[in-house]
N, C-alpha and C positions, 0 to 999 in steps of 0.2 A: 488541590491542584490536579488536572487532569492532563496527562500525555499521553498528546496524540500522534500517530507516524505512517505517513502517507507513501505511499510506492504505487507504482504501476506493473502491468506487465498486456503483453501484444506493443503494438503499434496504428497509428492513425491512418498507415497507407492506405491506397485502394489499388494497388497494382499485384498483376499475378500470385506476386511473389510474397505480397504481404499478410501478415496475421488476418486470420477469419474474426477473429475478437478481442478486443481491448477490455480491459479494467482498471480499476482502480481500489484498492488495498488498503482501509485503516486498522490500526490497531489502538486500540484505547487502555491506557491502564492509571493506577495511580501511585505505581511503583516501577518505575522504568530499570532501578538497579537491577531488580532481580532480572528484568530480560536480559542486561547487559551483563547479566555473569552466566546466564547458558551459552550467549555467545562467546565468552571467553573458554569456559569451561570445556565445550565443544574443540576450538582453537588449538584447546594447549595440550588436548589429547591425540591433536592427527599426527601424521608421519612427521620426522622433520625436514621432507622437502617440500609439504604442502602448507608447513609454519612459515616460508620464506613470502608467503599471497601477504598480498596488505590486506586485505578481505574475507570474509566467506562470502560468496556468490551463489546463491541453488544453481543457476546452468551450471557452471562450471565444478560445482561440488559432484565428490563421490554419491552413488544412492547410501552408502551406511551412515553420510553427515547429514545429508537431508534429513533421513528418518531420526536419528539420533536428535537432532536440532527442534525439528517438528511433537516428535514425541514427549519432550522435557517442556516444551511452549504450552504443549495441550494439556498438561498437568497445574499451568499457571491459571487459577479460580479467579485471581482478579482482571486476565486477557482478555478481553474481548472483540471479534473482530466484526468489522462489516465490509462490505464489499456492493461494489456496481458494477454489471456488465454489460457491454456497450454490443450490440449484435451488427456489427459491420452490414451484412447484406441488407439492413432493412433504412441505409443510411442511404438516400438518392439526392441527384443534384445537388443544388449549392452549396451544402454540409458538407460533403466531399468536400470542395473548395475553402472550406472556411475551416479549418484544423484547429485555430486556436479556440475560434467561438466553441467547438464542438468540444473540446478539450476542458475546457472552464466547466462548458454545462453540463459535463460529466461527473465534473468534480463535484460541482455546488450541488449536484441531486444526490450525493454522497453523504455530503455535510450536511443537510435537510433534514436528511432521516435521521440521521446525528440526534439534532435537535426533535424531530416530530417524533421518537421514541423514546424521548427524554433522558436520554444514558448520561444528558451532562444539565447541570442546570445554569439556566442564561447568567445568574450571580458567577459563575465558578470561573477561575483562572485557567486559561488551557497554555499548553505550548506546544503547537504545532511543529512539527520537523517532518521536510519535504525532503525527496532526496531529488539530489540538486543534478538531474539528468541531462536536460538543455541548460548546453552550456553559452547560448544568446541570450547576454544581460534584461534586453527588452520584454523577452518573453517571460523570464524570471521575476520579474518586476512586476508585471502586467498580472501576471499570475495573483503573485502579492498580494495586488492590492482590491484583483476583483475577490477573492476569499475574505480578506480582509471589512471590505464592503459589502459580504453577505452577512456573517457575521456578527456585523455591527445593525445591519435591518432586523435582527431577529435579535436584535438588544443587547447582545455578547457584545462588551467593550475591553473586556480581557483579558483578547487574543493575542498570543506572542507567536507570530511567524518566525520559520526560522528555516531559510531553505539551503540544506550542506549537503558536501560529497558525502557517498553512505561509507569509505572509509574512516570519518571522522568521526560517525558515530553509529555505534554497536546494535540498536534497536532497526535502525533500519535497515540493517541487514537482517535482521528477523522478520519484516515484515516482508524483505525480497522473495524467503524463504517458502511464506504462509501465501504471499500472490500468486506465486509460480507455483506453488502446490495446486490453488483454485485454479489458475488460468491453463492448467494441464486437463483439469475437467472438461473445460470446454473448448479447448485446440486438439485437443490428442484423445480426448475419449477416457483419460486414464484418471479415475478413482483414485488410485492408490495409497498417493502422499497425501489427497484431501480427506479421504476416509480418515486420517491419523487425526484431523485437526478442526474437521467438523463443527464438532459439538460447543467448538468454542466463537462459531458464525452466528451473530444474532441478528444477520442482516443480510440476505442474496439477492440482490436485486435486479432484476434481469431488464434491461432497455430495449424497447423494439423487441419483441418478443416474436 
């Protein structure tokens, strides 16, 4: 069985104000307890008025939990992440207009590589956990079933979707962690937290270059 755990980090906008770049975040393992006990582990050593968060969140987290969280991840031999980055300036006309289309095709070129690096074989059982960000049922859905339906073309009938709040569950707050580490690379220029967790990227795939 192969668990996978999908996050983002930037946003779709195109206005002043909005992110230079978008991505998208998997993490693959075949042992999801052990992710779920550094995030506990982590958890149940902060202060006790930062144990009152239903969460870890990397924005909102100290730099000593980020690095702490990040550093115990990058220790993890069976983690493996990959990642796709979307370069906003080179997206013109109607893709601007089209969020969701551009959203999916982000995704599916994520899950591609997935498969065209063979990290999962088309037999094997996966369970996908999205975090459950849009909270517009149709979009949620839609999502669903276009993944779903890629998927399924590339033979994978195995897939268990499964889109929650990342309170619900503890991996994907690790993968919040490991996005926002990459997606500081390339919003803010800062190495620092990606430096820690590198080596455990077998996939940087950069869109519109």
């Amino acid at each position: 069985m192969a668990y996978i755990f999908l996050d983002e980090s930037g946003d779709l906008g195109f206005k002043p104000a909005s992110s230079k770049w978008f991505l998208f975040t998997i993490v693959l393992t075949n042992n999801h307890r052990r992710i779920e006990k550094i995030i506990k582990k982590v958890r149940s050593g902060l202060r006790k008025k930062y144990k009152k968060i239903g969460e870890l969140h990397a924005y909102h987290s100290l730099p000593e939990t980020k690095f702490k969280i990040l550093k115990l991840l990058s220790k993890e031999k069976d983690l493996k992440i990959l990642c796709v980055i979307l370069n906003k300036k080179k997206v013109y006309g109607d893709f601007q207009k089209q969020k969701n289309y551009l959203y999916n095709y982000t995704a599916n070129i994520l899950m591609d590589r997935l498969h065209n690096k063979k990290i999962i074989r088309i037999d094997e059982p996966i369970e996908l956990y999205i975090d459950q960000k849009d909270t517009n049922k149709f979009i949620r859905e839609n999502f669903e079933k276009y993944l779903k339906i890629n998927f399924q073309k590339r033979g994978n009938n195995k897939v268990n979707i499964k889109i929650k709040p990342s309170h619900t569950e503890k991996c994907l707050q690790a993968v919040d962690f490991i996005s926002w580490a990459i997606f500081r690379k390339y919003e803010k220029g800062d190495y620092e937290y990606y430096e820690i967790i590198k080596n455990s990227i077998i996939e940087e795939n950069l869109l519109f270059p």
